[in-house]
C-alpha positions as CSV (number, residue, x, y, z in Angstrom):
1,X,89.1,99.0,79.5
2,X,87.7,98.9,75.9
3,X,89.0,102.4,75.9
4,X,92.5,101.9,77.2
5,X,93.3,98.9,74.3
6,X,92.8,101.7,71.5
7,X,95.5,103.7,73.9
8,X,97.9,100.9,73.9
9,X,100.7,102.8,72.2
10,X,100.7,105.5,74.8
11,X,102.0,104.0,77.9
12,X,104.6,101.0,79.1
13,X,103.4,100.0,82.6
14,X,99.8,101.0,84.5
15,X,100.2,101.6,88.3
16,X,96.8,100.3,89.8
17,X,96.6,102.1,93.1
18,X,94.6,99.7,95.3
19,X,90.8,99.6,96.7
20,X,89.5,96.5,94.2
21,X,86.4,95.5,95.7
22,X,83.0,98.1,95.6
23,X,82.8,99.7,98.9
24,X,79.5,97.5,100.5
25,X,82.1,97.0,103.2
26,X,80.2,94.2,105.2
27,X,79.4,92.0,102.0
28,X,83.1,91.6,101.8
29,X,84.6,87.9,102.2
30,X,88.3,86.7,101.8
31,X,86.9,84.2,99.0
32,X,84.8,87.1,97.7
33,X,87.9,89.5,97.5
34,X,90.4,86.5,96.0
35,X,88.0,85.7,93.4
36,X,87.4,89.9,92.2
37,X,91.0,89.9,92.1
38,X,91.4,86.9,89.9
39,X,88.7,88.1,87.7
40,X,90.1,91.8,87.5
41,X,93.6,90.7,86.9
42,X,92.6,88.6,84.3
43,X,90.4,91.9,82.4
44,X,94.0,93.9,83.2
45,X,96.2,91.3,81.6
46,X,93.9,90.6,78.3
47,X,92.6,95.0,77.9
48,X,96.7,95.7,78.5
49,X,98.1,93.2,76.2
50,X,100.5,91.9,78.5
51,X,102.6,95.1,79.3
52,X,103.3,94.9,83.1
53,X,100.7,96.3,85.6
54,X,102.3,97.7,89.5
55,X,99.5,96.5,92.0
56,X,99.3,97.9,95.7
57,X,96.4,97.5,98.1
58,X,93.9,100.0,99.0
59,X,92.2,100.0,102.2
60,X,89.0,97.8,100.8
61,X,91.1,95.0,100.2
62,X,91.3,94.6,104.2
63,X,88.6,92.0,105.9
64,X,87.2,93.9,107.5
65,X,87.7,97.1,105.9
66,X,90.8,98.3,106.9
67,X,91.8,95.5,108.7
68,X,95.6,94.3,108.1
69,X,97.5,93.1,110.8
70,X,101.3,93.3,111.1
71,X,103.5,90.4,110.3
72,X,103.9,89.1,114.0
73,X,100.3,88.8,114.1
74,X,100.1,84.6,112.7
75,X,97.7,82.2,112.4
76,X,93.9,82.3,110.9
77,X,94.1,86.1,112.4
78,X,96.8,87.4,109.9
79,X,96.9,88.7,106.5
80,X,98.2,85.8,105.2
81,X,95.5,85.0,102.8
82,X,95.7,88.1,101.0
83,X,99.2,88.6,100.3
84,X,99.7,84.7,99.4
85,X,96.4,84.9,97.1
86,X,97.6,88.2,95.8
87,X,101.1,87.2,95.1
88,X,100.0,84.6,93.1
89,X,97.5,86.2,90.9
90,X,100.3,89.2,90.3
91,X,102.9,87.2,89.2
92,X,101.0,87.1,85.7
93,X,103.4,90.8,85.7
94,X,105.8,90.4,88.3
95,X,107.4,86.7,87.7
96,X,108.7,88.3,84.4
97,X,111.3,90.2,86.1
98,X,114.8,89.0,87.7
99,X,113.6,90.0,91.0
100,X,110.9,88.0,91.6
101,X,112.0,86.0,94.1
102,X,112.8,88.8,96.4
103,X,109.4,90.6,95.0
104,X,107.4,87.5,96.3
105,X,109.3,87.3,99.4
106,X,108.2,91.3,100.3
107,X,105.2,90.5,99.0
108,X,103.8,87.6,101.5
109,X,105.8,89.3,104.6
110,X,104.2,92.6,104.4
111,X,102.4,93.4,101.3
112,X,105.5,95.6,99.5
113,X,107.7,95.0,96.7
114,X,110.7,96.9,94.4
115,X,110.9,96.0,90.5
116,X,113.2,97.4,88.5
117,X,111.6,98.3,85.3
118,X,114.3,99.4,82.7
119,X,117.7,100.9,83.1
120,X,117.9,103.7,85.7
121,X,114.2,103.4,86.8
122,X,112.4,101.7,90.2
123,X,109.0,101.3,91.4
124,X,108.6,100.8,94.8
125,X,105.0,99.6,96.2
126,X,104.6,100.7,99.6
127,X,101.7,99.2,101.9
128,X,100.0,102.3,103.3
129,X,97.3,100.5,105.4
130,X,100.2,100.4,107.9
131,X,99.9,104.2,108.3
132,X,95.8,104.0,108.0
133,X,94.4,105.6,111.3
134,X,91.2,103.0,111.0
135,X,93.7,100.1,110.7
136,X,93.7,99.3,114.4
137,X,95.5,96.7,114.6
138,X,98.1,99.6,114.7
139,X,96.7,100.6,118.1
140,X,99.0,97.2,119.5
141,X,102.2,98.7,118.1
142,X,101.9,101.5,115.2
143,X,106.1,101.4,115.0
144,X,106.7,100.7,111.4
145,X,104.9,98.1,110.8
146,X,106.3,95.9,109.3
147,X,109.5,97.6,109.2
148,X,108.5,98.9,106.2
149,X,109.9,102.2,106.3
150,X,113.5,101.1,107.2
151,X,113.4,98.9,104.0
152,X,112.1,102.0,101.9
153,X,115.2,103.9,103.5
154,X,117.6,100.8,102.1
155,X,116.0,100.7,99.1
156,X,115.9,104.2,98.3
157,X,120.1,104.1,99.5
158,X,120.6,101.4,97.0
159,X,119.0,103.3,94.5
160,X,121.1,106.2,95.1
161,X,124.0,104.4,94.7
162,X,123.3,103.1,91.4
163,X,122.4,106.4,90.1
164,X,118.4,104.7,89.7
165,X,115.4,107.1,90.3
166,X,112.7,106.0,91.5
167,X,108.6,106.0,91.4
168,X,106.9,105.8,94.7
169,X,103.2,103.9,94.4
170,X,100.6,103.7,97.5
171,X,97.2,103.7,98.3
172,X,96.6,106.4,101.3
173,X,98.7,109.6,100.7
174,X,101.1,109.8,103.4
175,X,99.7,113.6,104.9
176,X,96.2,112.8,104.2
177,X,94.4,112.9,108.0
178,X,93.7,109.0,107.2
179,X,97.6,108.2,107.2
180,X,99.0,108.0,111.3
181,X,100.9,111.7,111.7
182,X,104.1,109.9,112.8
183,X,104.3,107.8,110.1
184,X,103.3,110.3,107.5
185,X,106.1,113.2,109.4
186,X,108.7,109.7,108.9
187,X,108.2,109.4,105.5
188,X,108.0,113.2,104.6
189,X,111.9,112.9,105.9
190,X,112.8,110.4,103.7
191,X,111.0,111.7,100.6
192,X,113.3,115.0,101.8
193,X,116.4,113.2,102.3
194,X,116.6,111.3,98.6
195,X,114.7,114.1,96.6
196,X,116.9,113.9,93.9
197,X,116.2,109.9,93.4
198,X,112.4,110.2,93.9
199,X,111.0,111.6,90.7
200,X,107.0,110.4,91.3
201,X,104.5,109.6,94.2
202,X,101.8,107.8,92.7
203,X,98.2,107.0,95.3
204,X,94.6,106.5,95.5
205,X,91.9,106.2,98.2
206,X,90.4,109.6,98.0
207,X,88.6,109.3,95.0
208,X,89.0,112.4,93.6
209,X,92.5,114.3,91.4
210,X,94.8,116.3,92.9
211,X,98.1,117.3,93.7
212,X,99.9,116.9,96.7
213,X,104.1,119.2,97.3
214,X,106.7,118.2,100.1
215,X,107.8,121.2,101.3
216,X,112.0,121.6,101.8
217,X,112.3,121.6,105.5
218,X,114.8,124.0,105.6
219,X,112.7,127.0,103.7
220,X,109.1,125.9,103.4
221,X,108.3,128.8,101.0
């Protein structure tokens, strides 16, 4: 972080790709996990000098690990905690722009959000645990959870429309043998079908660099 404020001049936004909390999985409490993610936002906000940071959630920020149960799943049992807490704490970056109200909405349904970030340029933060193959809570009903991907599809439309491209950011790499193989073939069609609008795919979770191509399904070569 020390480093990043003598880089300050070289970037607008950070992405921050999920997967807060060290990995001692079963030392992990909801308080625990609220409380590092007030304390990290607050060292983002004060090493970044205020310029906007894109948050998504990485598999760690489940409790359990990789626990997060669809919407219709209420009560002391759902992930209400989490996306209420986090909204909260991100709207140190997010309350500054005209959509927040919609952002916050997304946000404590299902854990996703779209901000438009200057003229002609979205980022849309998908939830990926909904395609994690040790989220079982998906083993109840692993349809778009949700219905995530149907609102990525009318986003990306709007988009379209407007002439906007847009940046994709995630935790789990949809094609990664952690991401569900339906969800992951689903969203390879709609990265196919608006190609021209997304310009960047941003994730985390396997702890290592690298570079990931969607083939054209019409000549894979």
């Amino acid at each position: 972080m020390e480093h990043l404020q003598k880089q300050g001049s070289m970037y607008e936004w950070v992405y921050w790709t999920g997967d807060m909390p060290a990995h001692s999985v079963w030392t992990t409490t909801r308080q625990g996990l609220l409380d590092m993610m007030t304390n990290i936002t607050d060292l983002m906000s004060t090493s970044f000098g205020g310029k906007p940071v894109f948050p998504t959630y990485g598999n760690h920020e489940g409790v359990p690990v990789n626990s997060f149960p669809p919407p219709y799943i209420t009560g002391n049992m759902s992930a209400e905690w989490l996306y209420s807490g986090s909204a909260e704490r991100w709207a140190v970056w997010l309350d500054k722009f005209p959509e927040w109200p919609t952002i916050n909405a997304t946000i404590r349904k299902g854990g996703y959000y779209v901000v438009k970030v200057r003229e002609h340029l979205k980022v849309i933060s998908l939830q990926t645990n909904f395609c994690n193959t040790d989220n079982y809570w998906l083993l109840i009903n692993s349809t778009d959870p949700a219905g995530q991907l149907q609102w990525l599809v009318e986003q990306l439309l709007q988009a379209e429309r407007d002439g906007d491209k847009v940046h994709i950011i995630g935790h789990i790499a949809p094609g990664l043998h952690s991401c569900n193989p339906v969800w992951s073939s689903n969203y390879h069609l709609i990265v196919n079908r608006f190609e021209s609008t997304i310009v960047g795919q941003f994730f985390g979770h396997t702890h290592h660099d690298s570079v990931e191509i969607h083939y054209d399904d019409k000549n894979v070569s």
